[in-house]
PLY file of the C-alpha trace (Angstrom):
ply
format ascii 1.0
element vertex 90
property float x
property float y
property float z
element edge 89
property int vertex1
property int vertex2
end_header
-48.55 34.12 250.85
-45.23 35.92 250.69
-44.62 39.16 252.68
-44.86 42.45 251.11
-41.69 44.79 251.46
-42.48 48.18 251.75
-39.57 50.85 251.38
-39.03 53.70 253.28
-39.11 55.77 250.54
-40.21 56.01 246.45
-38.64 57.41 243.64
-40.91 57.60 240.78
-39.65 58.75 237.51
-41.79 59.79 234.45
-40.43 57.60 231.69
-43.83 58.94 229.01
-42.97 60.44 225.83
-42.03 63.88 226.32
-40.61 63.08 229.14
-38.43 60.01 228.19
-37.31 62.37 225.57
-35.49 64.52 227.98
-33.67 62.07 229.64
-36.84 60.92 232.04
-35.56 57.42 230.63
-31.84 57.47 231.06
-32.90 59.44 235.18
-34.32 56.05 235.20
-31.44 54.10 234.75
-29.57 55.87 236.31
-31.09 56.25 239.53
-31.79 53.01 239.66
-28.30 51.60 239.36
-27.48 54.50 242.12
-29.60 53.08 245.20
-28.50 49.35 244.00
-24.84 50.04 244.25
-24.85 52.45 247.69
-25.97 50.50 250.66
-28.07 52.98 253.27
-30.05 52.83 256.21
-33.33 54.34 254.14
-34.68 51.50 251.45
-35.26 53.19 248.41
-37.52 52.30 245.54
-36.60 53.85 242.21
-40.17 53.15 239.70
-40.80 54.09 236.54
-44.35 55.65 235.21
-45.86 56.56 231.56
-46.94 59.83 232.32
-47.43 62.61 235.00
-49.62 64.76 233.22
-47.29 67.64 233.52
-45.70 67.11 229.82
-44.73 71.01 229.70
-42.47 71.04 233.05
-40.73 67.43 231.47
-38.84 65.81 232.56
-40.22 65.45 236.25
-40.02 62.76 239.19
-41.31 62.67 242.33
-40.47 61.21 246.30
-43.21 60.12 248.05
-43.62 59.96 251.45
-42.23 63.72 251.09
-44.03 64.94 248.32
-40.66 66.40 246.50
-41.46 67.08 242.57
-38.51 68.04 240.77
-39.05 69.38 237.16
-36.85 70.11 234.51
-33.84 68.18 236.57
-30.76 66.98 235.65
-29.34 63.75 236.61
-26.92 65.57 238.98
-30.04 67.02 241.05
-31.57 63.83 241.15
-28.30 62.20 242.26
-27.54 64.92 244.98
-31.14 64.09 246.43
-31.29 60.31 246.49
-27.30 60.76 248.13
-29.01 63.24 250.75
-31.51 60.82 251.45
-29.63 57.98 251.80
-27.65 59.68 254.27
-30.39 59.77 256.56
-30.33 57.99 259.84
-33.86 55.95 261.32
0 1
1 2
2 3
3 4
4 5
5 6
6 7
7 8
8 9
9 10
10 11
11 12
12 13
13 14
14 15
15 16
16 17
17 18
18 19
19 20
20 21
21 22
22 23
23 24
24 25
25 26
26 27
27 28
28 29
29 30
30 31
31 32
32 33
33 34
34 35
35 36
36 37
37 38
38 39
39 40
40 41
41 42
42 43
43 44
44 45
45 46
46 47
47 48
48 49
49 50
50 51
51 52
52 53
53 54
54 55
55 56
56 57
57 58
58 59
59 60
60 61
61 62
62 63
63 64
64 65
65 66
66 67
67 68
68 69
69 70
70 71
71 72
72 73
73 74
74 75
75 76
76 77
77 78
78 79
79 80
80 81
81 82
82 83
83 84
84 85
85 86
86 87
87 88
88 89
């Protein structure tokens, strides 16, 4: 049996309808291609879901171990908080 990486931390980005439809799909992308091309400390998981349940505050994602939703984002904010944590030190 192979071992099981865990990463530090999760990003996981809402990718269902209404959300995909404002821009949950290209965060996805986009984030994804971010943590794979910057090298840090913190290992990062970027996954996409179907749905949140929070359709009205689309698009949203969310960081887990911290707990940080962000709704209604832009790429940019998403961006500036993967860079922040990346920057952090074990």
């Amino acid at each position: 049996m192979g071992k099981f990486e865990v990463p530090d931390k999760v990003l996981y980005v809402c990718t269902g309808s209404k959300c995909g439809k404002r821009g949950g799909k290209d965060t996805y992308k986009m984030a994804s291609s971010f943590v794979k091309h910057n090298k840090s400390n913190v290992d990062i998981e970027v996954i996409r879901i179907e749905c949140t349940d929070r359709c009205k505050f689309a698009p949203v994602c969310n960081m887990q171990p911290e707990n940080i939703w962000l709704k209604e984002y832009s790429e940019k904010e998403v961006l500036r908080m993967l860079a922040n944590l990346m920057q952090q030190q074990d």
